[in-house]
KOLKOL-22923 format. One line per 5 residues: number of its first residue (from 1); their letters; for each residue x, y, z of N, C-alpha, C. Coordinates in Angstrom, 1 decimal. Example, Ala and Ser with C-alpha at 12.3 -4.5 7.8 and 13.67 -1.06 7.14 Angstrom:
KOLKOL-22923
1 = as = 13.2,-5.7,7.8,12.3,-4.5,7.8,13.2,-3.3,7.8; 12.8,-2.2,7.1,13.7,-1.1,7.1,12.9,0.0,7.9
END
This chain:
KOLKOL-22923
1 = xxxxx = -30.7,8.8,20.1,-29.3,9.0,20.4,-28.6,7.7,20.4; -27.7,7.3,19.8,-27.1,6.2,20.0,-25.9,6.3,20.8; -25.1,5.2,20.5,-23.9,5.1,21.7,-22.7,4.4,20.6; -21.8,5.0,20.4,-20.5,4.4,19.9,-19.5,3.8,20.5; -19.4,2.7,20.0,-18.1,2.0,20.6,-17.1,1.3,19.8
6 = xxxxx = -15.9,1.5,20.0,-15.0,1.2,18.6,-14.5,-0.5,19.5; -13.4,-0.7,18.9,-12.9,-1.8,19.3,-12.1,-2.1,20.2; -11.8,-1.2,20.7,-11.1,-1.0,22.3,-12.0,-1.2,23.0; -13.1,-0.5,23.5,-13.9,-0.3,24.0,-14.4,-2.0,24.4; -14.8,-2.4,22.9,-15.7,-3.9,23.5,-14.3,-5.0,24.1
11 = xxxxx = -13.1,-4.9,23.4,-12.2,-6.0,23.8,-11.3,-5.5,24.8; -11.2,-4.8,25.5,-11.2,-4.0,27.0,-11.8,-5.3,28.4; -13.2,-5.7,28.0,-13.9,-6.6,28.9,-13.6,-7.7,28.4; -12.9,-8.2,27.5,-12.9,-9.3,26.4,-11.4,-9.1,26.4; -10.3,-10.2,27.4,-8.7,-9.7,27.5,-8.0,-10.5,26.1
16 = xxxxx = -8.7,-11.7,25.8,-8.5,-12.8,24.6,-8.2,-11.7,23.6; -10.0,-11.1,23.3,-10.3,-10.0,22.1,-9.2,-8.6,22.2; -8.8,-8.6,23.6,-7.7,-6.9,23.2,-6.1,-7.6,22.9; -6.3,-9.1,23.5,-4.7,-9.1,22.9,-4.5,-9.7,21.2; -5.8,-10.4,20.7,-6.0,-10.4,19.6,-5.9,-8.7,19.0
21 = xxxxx = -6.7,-8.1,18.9,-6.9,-7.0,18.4,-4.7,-6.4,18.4; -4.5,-6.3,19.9,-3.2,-5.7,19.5,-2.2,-6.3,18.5; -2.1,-7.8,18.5,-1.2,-8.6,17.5,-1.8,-8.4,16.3; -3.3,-8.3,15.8,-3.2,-7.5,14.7,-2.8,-6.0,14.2; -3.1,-5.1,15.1,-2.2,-4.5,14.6,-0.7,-3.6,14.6
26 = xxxxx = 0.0,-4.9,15.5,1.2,-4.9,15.5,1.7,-5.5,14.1; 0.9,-6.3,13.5,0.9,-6.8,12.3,0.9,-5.7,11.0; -0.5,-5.2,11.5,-0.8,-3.8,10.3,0.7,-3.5,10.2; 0.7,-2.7,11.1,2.0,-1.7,11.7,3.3,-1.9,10.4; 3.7,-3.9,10.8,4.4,-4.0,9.8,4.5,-3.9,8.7
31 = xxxxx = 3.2,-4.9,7.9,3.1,-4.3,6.6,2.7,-3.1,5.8; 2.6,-2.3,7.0,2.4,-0.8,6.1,3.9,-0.2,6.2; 4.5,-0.8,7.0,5.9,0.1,7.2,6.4,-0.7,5.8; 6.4,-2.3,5.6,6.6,-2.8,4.6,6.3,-2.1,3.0; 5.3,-2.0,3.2,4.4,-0.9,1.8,4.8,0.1,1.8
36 = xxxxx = 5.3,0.9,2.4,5.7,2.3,2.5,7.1,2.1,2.2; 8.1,1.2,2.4,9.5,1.0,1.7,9.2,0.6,0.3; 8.6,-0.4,0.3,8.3,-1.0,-0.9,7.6,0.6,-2.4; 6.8,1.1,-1.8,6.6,2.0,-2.5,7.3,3.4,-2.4; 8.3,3.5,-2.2,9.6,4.3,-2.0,9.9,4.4,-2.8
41 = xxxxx = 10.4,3.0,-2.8,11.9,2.2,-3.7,11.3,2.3,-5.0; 9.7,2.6,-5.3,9.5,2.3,-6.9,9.5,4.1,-7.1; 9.3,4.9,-6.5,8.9,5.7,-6.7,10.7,6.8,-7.2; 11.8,6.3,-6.3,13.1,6.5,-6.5,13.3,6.4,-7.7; 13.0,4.8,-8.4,13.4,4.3,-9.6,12.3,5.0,-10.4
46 = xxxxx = 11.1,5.6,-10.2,10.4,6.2,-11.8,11.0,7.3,-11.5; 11.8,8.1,-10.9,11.7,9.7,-10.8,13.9,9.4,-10.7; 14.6,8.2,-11.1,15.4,8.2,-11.9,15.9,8.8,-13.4; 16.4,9.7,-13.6,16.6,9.9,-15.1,17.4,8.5,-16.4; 17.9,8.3,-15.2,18.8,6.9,-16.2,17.9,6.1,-16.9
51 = xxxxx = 16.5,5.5,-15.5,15.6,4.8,-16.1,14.5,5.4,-16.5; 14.5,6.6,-16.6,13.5,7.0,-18.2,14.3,6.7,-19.2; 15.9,7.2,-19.6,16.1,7.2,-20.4,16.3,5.7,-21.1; 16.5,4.6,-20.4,16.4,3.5,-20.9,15.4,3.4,-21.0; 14.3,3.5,-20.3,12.7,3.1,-20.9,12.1,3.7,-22.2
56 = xxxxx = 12.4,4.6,-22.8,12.2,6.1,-23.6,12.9,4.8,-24.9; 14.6,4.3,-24.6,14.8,3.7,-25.7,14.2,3.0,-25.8; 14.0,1.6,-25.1,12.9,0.6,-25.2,12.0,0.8,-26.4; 11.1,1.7,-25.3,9.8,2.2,-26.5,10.4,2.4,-27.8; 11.3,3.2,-28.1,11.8,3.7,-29.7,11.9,2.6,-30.2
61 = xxxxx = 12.5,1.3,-29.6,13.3,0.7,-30.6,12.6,-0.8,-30.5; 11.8,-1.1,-29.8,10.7,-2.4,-30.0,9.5,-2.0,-30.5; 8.9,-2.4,-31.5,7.9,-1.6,-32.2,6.6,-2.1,-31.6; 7.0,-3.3,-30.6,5.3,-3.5,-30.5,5.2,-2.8,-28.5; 6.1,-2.1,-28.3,6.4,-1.4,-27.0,6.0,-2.8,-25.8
66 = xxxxx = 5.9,-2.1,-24.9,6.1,-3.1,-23.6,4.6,-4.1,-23.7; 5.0,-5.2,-23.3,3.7,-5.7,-23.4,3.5,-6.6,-22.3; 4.7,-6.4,-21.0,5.0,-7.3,-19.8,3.5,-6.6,-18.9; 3.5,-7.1,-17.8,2.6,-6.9,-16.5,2.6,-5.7,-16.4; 1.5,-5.1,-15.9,1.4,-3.6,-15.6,1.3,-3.6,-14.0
71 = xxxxx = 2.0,-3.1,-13.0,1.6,-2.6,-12.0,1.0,-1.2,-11.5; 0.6,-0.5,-12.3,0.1,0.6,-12.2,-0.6,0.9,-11.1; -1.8,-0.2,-11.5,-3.3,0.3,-10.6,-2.7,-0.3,-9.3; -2.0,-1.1,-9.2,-1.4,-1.9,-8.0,-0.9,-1.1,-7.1; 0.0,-0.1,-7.9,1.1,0.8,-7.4,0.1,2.0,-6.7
76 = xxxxx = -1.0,2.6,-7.4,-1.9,4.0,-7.1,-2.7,3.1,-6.1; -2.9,1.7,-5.8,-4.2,1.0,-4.6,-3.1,1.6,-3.3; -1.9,1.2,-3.4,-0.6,0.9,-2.7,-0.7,2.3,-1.7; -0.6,3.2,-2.7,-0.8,4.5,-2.3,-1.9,5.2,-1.6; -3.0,4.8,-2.3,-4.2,5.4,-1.5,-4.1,4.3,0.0
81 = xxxxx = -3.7,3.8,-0.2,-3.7,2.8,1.4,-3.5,3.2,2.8; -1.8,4.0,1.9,-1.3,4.1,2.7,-2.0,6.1,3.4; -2.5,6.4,2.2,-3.0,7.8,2.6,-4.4,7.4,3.3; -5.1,6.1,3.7,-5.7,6.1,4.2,-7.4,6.1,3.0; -7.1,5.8,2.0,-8.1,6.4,0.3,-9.3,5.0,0.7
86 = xxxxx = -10.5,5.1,0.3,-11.5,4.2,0.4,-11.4,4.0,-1.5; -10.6,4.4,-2.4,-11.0,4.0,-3.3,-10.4,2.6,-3.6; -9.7,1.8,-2.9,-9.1,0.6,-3.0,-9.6,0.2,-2.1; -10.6,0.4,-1.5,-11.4,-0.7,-0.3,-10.2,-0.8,0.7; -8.6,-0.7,1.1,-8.2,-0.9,1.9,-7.5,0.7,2.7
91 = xx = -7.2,0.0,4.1,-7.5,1.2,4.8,-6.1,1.0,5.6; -5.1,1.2,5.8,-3.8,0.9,6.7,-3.9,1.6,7.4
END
C-alpha cells in the first residue's frame, strides 16, 4: 500500500517551498487567463465571415496560395492546454 502526497502536502513543512509553489501558480493562473484571451480573440476572427471571405479571395487569386507561418498545431497545443489534453505535454 503506498502513501500519496501531492505538493501541498510536502511544502506545508517546507514555508520557502509553499510560498514558492503559490507564486507559481499565481503565475499559471495568469498565463492561462492570458491563453484563454489570446485564444478567444483567434477563434472570433476564424468564425468571422468577413475574414473567410477575404481569405477565400486570397486563395482564388494568388496561385501559389498562402505560403506564410502556419499556426495551426500552435493554436490545437493552445487548446488542449487549456482543456487540460496530455497530447501537448502541457497541462494549465
Amino acid at each position: 500500500m503506498g502513501m500519496y502526497l501531492d505538493l501541498h502536502d510536502v511544502a506545508y513543512d517546507h514555508p520557502e517551498a509553499l510560498k514558492e509553489l503559490n507564486e507559481l501558480i499565481t503565475e499559471r493562473d495568469k498565463y492561462r487567463e492570458a491563453l484563454e484571451n489570446l485564444v478567444n480573440a483567434l477563434k472570433s476572427v476564424h468564425d468571422d465571415p468577413e475574414y473567410g471571405a477575404v481569405w477565400m479571395m486570397y486563395q482564388n487569386h494568388v496561385p501559389t496560395g498562402y505560403r506564410g507561418r502556419k499556426y495551426t498545431k500552435e493554436f490545437d497545443d493552445a487548446q488542449d492546454a487549456l482543456k487540460g489534453g496530455e497530447q501537448c505535454g502541457i497541462d494549465l
